[in-house]
DRENDO-1510 file (C-alpha; in Angstrom, 1 decimal, always signed):
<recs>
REC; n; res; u; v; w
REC; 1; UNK; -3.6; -27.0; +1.3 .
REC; 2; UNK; -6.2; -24.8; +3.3 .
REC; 3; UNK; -4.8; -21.1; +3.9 .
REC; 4; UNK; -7.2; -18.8; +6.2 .
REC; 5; UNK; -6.4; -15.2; +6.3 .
REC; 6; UNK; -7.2; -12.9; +9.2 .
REC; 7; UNK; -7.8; -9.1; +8.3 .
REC; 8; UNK; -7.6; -5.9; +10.5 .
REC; 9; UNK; -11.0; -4.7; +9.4 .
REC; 10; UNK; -12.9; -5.2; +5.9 .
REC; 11; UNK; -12.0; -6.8; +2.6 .
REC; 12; UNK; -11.3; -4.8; +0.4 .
REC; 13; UNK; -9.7; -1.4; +2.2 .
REC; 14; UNK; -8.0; +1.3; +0.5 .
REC; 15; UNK; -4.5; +1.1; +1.1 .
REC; 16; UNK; -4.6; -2.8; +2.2 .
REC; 17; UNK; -4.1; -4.1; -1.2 .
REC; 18; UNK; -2.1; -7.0; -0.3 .
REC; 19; UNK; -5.0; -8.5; +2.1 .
REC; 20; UNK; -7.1; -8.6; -0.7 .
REC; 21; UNK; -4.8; -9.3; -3.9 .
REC; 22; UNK; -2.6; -12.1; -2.2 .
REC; 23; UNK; -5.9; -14.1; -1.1 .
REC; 24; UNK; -7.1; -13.8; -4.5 .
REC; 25; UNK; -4.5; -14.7; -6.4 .
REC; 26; UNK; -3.5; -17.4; -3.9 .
REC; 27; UNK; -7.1; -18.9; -4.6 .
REC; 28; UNK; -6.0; -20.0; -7.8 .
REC; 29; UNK; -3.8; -22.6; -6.2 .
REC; 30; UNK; -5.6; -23.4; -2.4 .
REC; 31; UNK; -8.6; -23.4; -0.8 .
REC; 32; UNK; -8.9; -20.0; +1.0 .
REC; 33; UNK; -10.9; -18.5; +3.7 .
REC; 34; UNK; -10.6; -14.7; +4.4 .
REC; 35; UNK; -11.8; -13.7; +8.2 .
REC; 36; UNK; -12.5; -10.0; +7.9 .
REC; 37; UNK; -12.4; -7.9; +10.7 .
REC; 38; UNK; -14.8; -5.5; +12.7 .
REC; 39; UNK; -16.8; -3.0; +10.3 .
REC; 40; UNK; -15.4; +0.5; +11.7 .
REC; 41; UNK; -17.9; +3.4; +10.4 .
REC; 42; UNK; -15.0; +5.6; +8.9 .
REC; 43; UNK; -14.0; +2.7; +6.7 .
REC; 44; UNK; -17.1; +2.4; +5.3 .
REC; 45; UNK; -16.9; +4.7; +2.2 .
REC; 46; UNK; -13.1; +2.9; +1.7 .
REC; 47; UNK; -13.9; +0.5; +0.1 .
REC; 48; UNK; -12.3; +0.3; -3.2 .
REC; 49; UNK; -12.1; -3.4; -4.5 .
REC; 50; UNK; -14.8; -6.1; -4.5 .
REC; 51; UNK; -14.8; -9.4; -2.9 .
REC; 52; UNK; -15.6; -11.7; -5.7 .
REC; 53; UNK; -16.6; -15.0; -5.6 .
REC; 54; UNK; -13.9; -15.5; -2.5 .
REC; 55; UNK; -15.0; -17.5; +0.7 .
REC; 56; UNK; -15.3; -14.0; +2.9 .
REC; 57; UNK; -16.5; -14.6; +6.4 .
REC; 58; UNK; -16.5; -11.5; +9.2 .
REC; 59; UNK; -16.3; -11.6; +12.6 .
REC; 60; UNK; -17.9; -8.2; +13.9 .
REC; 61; UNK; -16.1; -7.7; +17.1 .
REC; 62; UNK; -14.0; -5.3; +18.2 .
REC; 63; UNK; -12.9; -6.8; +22.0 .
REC; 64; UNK; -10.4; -9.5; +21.7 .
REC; 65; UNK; -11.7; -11.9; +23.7 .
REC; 66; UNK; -15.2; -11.9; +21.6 .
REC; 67; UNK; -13.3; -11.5; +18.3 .
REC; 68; UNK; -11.6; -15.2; +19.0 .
REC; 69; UNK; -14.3; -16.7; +19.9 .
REC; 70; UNK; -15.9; -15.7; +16.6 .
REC; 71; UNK; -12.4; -16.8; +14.9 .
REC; 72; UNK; -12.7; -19.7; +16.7 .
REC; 73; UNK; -15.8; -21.2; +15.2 .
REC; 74; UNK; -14.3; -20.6; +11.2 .
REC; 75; UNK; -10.9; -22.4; +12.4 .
REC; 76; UNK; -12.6; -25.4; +13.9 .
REC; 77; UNK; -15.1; -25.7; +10.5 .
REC; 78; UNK; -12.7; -24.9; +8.0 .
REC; 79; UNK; -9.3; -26.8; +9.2 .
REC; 80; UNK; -6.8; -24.6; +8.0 .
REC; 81; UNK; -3.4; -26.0; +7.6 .
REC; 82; UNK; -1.9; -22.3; +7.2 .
REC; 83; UNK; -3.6; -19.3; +9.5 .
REC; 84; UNK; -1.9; -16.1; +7.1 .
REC; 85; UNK; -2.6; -13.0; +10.1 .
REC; 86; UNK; -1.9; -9.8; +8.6 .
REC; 87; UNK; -0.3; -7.6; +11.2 .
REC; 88; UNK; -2.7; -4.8; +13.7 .
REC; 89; UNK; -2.6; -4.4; +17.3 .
REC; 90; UNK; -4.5; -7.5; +18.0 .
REC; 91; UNK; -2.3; -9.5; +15.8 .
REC; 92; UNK; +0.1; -10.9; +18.5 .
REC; 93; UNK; -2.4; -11.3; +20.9 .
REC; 94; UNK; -4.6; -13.3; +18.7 .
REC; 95; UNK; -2.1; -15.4; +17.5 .
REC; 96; UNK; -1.0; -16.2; +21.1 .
REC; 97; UNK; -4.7; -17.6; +21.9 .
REC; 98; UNK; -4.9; -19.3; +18.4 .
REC; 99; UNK; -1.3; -21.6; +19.2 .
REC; 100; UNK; -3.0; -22.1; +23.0 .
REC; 101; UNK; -6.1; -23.6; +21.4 .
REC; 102; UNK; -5.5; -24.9; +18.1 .
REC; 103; UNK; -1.6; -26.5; +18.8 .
REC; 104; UNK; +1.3; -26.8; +17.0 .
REC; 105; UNK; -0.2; -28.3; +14.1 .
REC; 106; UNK; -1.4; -25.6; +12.4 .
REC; 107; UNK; +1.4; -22.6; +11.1 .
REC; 108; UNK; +0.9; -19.2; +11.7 .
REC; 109; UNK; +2.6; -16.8; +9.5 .
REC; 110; UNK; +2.4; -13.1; +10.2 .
REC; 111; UNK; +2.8; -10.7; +7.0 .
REC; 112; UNK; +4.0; -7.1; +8.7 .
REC; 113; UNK; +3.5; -4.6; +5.6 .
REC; 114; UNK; +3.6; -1.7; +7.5 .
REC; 115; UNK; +5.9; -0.1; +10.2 .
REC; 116; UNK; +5.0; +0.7; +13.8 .
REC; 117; UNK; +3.4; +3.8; +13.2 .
REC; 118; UNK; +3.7; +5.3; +16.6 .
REC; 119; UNK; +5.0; +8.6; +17.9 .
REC; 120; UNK; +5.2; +8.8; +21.4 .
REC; 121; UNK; +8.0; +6.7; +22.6 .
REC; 122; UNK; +6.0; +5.5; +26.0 .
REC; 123; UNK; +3.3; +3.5; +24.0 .
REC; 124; UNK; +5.9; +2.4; +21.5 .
REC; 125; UNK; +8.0; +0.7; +23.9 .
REC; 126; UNK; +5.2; -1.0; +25.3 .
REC; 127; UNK; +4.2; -2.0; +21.9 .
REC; 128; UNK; +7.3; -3.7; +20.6 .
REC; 129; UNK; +7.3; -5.7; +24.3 .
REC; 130; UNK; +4.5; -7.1; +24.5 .
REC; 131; UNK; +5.1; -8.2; +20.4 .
REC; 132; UNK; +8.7; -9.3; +21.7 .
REC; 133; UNK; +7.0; -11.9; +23.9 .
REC; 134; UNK; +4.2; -13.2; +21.8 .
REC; 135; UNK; +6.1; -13.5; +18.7 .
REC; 136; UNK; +7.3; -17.2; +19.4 .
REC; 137; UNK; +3.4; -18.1; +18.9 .
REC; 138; UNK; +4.4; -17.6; +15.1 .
REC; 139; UNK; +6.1; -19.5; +13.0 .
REC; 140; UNK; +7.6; -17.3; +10.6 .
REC; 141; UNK; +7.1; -13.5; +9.2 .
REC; 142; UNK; +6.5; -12.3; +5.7 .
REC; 143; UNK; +7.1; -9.0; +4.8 .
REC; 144; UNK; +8.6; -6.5; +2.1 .
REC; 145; UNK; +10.8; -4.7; +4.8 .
REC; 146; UNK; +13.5; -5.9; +7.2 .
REC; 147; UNK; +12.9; -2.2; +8.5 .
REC; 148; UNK; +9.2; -2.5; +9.1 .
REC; 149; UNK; +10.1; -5.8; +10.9 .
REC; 150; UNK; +12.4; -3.9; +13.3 .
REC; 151; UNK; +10.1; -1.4; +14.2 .
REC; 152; UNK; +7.6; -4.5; +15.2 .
REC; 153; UNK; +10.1; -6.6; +16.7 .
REC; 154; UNK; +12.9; -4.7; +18.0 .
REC; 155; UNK; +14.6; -8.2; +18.7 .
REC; 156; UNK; +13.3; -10.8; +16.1 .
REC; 157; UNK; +13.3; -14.4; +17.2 .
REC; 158; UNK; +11.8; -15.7; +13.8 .
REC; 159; UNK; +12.8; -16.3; +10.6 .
REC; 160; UNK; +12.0; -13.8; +7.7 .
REC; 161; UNK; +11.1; -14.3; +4.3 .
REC; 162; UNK; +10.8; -11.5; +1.7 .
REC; 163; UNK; +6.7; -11.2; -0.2 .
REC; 164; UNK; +7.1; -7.9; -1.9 .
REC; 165; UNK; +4.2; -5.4; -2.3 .
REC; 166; UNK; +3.0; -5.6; -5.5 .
REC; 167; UNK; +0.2; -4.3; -8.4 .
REC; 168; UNK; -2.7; -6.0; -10.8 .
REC; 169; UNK; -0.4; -5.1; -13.9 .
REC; 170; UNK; -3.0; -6.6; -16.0 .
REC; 171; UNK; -6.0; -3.9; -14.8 .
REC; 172; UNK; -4.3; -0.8; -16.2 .
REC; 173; UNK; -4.8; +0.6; -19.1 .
REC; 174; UNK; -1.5; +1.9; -20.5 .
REC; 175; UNK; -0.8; +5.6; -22.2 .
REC; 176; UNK; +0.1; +5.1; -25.6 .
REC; 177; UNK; +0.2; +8.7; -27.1 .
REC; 178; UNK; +2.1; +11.5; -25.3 .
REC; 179; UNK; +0.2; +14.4; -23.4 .
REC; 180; UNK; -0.1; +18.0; -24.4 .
REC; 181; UNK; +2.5; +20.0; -23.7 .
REC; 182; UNK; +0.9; +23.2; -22.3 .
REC; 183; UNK; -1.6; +21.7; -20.3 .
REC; 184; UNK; -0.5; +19.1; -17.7 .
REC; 185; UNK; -2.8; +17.0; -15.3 .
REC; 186; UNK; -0.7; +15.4; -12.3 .
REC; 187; UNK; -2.2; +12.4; -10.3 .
REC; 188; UNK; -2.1; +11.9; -6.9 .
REC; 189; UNK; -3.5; +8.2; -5.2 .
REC; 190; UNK; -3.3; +7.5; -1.4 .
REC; 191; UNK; -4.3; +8.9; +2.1 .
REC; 192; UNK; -5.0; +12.5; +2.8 .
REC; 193; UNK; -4.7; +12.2; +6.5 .
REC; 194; UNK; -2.6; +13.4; +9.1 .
REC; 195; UNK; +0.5; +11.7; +9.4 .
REC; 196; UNK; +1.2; +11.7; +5.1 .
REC; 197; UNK; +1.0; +15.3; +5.0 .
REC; 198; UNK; -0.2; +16.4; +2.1 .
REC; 199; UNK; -0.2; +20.3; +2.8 .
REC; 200; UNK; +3.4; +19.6; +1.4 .
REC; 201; UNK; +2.5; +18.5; -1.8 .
REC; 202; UNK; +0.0; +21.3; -2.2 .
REC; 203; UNK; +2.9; +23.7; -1.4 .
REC; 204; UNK; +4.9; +22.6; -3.6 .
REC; 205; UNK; +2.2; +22.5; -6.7 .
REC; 206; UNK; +1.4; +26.5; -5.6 .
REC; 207; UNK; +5.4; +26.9; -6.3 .
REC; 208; UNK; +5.0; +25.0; -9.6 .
REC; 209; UNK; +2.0; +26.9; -10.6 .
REC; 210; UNK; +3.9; +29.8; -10.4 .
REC; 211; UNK; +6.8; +28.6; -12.1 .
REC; 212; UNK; +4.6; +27.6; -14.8 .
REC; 213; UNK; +2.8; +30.5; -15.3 .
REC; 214; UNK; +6.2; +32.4; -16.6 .
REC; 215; UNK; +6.7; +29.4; -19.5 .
REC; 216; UNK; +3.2; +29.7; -20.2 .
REC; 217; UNK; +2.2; +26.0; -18.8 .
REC; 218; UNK; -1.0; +25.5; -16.8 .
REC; 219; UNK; -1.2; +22.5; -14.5 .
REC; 220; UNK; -4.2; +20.8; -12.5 .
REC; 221; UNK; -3.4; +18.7; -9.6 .
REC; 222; UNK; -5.8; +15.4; -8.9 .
REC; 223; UNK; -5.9; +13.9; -6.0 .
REC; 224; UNK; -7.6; +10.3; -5.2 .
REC; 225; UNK; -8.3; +8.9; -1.6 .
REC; 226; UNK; -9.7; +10.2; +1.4 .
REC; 227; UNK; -8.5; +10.7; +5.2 .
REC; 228; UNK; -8.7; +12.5; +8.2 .
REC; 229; UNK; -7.4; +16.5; +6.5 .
REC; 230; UNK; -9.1; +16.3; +3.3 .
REC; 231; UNK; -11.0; +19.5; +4.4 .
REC; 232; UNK; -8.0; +20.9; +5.7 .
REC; 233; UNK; -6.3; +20.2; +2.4 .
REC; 234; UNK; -9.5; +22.1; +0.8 .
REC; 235; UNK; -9.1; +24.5; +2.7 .
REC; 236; UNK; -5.0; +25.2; +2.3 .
REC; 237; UNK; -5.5; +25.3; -1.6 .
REC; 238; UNK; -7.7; +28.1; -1.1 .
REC; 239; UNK; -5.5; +30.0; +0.6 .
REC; 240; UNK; -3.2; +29.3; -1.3 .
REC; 241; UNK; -5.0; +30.4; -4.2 .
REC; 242; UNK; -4.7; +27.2; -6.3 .
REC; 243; UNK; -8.4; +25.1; -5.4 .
REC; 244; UNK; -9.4; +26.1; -8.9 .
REC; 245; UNK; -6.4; +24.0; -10.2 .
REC; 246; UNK; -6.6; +21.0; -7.6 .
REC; 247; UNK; -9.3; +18.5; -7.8 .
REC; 248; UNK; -10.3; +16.0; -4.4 .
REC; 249; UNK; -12.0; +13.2; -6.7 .
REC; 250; UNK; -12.3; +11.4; -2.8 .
REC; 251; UNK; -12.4; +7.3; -3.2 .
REC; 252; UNK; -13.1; +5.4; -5.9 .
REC; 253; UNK; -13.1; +1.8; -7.0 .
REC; 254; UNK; -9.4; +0.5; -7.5 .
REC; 255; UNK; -10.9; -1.0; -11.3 .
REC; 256; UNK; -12.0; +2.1; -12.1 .
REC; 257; UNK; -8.6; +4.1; -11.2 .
REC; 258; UNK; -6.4; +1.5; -12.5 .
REC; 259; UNK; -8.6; +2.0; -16.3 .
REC; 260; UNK; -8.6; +6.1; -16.0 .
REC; 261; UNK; -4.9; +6.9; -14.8 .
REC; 262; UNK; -3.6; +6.6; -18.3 .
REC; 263; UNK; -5.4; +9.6; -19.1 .
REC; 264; UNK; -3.0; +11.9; -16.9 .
REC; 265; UNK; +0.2; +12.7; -18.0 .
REC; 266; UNK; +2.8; +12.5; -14.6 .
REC; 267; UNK; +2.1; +10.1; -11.4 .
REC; 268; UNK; +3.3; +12.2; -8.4 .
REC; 269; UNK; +4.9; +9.7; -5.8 .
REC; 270; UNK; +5.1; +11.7; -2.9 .
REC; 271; UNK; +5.8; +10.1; +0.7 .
REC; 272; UNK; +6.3; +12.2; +3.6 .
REC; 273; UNK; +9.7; +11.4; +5.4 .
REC; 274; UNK; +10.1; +9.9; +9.2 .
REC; 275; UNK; +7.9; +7.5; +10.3 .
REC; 276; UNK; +7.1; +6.8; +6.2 .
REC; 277; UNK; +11.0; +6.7; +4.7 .
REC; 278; UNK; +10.8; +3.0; +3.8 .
REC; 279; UNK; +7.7; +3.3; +2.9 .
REC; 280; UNK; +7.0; +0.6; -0.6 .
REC; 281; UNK; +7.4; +2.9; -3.8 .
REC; 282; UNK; +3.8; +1.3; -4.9 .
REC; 283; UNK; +2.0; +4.5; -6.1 .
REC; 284; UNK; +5.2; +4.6; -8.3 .
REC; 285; UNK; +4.9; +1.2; -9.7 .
REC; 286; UNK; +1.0; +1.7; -10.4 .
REC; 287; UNK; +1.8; +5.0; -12.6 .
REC; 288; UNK; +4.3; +3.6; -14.0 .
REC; 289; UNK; +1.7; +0.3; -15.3 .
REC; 290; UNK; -0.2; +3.1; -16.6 .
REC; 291; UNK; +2.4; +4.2; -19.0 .
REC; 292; UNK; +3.0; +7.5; -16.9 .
REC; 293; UNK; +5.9; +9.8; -16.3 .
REC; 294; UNK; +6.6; +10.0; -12.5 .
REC; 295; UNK; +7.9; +12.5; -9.6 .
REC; 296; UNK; +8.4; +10.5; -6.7 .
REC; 297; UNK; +10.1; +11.3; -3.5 .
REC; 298; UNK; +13.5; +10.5; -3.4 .
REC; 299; UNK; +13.3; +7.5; -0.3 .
REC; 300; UNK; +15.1; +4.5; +0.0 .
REC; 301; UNK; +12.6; +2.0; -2.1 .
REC; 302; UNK; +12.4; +4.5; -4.7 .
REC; 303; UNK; +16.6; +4.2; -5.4 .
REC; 304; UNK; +16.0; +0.9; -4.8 .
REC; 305; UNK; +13.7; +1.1; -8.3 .
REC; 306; UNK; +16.2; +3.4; -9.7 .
REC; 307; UNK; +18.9; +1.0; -9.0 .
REC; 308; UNK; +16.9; -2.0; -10.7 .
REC; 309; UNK; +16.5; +0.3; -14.2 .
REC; 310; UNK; +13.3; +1.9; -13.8 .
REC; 311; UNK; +13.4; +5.4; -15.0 .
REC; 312; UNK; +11.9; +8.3; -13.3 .
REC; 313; UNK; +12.7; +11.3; -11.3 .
REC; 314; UNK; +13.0; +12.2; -7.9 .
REC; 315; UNK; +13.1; +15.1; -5.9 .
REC; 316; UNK; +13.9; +16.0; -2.0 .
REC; 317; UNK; +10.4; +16.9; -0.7 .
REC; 318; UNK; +10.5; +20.8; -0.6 .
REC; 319; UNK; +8.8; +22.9; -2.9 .
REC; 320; UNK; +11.3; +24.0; -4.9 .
REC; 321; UNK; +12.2; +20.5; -5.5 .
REC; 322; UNK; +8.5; +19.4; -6.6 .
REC; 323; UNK; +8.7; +22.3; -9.1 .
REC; 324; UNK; +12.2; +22.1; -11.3 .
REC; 325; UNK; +11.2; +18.2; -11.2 .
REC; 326; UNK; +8.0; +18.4; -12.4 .
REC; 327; UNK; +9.6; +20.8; -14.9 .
REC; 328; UNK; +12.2; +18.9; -16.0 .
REC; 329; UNK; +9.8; +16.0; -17.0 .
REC; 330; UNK; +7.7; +18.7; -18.8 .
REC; 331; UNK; +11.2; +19.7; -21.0 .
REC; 332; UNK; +11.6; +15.9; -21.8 .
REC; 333; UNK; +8.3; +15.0; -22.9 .
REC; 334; UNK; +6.6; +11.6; -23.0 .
REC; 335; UNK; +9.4; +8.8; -23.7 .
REC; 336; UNK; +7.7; +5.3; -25.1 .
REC; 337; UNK; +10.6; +3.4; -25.2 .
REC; 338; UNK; +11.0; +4.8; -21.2 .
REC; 339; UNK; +7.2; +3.6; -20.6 .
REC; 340; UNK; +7.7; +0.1; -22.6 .
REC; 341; UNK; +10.9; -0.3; -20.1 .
REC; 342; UNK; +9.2; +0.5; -17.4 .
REC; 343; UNK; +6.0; -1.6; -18.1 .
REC; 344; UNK; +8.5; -4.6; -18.7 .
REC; 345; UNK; +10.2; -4.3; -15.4 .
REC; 346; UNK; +7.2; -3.9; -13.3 .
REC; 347; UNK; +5.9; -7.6; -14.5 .
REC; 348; UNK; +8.4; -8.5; -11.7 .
REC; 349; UNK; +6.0; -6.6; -8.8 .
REC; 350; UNK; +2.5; -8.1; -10.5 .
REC; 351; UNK; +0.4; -9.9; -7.9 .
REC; 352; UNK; +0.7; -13.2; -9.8 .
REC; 353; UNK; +4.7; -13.5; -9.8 .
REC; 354; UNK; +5.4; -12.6; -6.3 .
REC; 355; UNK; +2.2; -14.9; -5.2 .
REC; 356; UNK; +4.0; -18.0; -7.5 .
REC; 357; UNK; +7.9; -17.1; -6.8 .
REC; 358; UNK; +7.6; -15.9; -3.5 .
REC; 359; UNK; +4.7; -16.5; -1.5 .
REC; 360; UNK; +3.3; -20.3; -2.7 .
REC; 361; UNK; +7.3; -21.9; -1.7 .
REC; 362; UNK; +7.0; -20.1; +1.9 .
REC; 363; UNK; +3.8; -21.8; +2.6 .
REC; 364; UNK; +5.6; -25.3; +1.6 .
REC; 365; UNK; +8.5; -24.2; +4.1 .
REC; 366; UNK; +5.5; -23.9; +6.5 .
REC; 367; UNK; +3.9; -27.4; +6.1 .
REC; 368; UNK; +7.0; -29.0; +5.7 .
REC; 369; UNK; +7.9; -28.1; +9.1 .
</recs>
């Protein structure tokens, strides 16, 4: 079977990790071609995994109309029986001029893996119609949320199937020894732009800085991953009188973070609510293959982990809540038989499991159409 995968914008983005892992590990069992998209100068320095020996073509275009012609050319060589179109604003559109061209005989699957991630109600709506009347171009969605689904589709005509986000289990190096006591290095991974609001995390750290001064504790805050505030962020731990105790390590290579997190002693989860309250837990699952402790905001897929036997504690968002939980952890300690649990249940979220259980039996559905 021949699977081609269209991307947003380069192989290999922070925060797109299923463009890149599922391809991979699908490799294993298909031949695979991976379209990226445009190269956008702000994205450059993003970069954090590399491509491989995968079949990686690109078309460079940002206008739709020049971007499928370019597509065009890699469908007509390469004969896909599967086109796998992960979801951006072009998505629908593409996959609209892709059925007009190419037929029914090739199935289009689009994987949504994030929610509609806009604010003002006007552009929204227009949004969700114009992907209400294009969607019939697809054959079927994959996704990890029925919610993120909704937000696309406000009236879904196609059928659904479940591909969890996942993790690399097998690139982490895993704590083995517990961490001292009196002095505590927390781990941040993800965006520091706009919308994840991260001056609330930094609030909440001043609070347990002070907290931890009166028990004699010191704490350092790391943060990994880049965005839009991160000088804003700088800026806000000096005022609050904490930038000698937070560290912006900016973007580095997923390898490389996935070997070095075991050397920190609690993963801090932290999702802003709204727009991100079903966000996937995966910052969660990725401490938690290093053999950390973890904080994580108390959404929805975080009870959901709660609910399957993980253990780890949440909190509500607010300061207060950041501090007595990060505290808490601090009075427990380091648990092994709560990391070993932990390790063992997240082999159900490793790239290779959901590609194999999940993903490989929804492409059959598709040829078998």
């Amino acid at each position: 079977m021949k699977i081609l995968y269209i991307l947003r914008t380069k192989f290999g983005l922070m925060g797109t990790n299923a463009s890149y892992f599922i391809p991979n590990e699908v490799a294993r069992h298909h031949d695979v071609m991976i379209v990226e998209g445009p190269t956008y100068e702000a994205e450059i320095d993003l970069i954090v995994v590399e491509k491989h020996s995968l079949n990686i073509q690109q078309v460079d275009e940002r206008d739709i109309d020049k971007r499928f012609v370019g597509l065009c050319k890699f469908i007509s060589d390469f004969k896909p029986d599967i086109i796998h179109i992960f979801y951006h604003h072009q998505a629908l559109e593409l996959g609209k001029a892709i059925r007009k061209k190419f037929g029914t005989k090739v199935r289009l699957l689009l994987d949504i893996r994030t929610p509609l991630l806009e604010d003002k109600f006007s552009i929204r709506s227009r949004v969700q119609l114009k992907n209400i009347r294009f969607q019939k171009s697809y054959n079927m969605i994959a996704t990890h949320s029925l919610y993120s689904v909704k937000t696309v589709f406000p009236i879904c005509l196609l059928p659904v199937r479940e591909v969890s986000y996942g993790v690399d289990q097998s690139a982490f190096h895993v704590r083995s020894k517990a961490w001292q006591k009196n002095n505590i290095d927390l781990v941040y991974t993800g965006a520091i732009a706009k919308k994840r609001k991260i001056g609330q995390l930094l609030i909440g750290f001043k609070a347990l800085v002070e907290m931890g001064d009166a028990k004699s504790l010191q704490f350092k805050l790391h943060l990994y991953g880049s965005g839009n505030r991160i000088n804003e962020m700088k800026a806000l731990a000096k005022q609050l009188h904490i930038q000698s105790q937070v560290v912006f390590h900016g973007v580095v290579n997923q390898s490389e973070l996935a070997k070095d997190l075991h050397n920190y002693a609690i993963g801090i989860g932290y999702v802003p609510f709204g727009i991100y309250k079903q966000a996937p837990a995966l910052k969660t699952l990725e401490y938690m293959c290093a053999g950390l402790n973890v904080l994580a905001s108390n959404t929805q897929p975080t009870k959901d982990l709660t609910a399957n036997g993980f253990r780890l504690n949440t909190y509500d968002n607010s300061a207060s809540g950041f501090a007595n939980g990060i505290l808490e952890i601090c009075n427990k300690g380091w648990d092994e038989e709560v990391v070993k649990k932990n390790h063992e249940l997240v082999s159900q979220y490793d790239w290779k499991t959901i590609v194999q259980k999940s993903l490989l039996p929804i492409y059959q559905e598709l040829a078998d159409m």
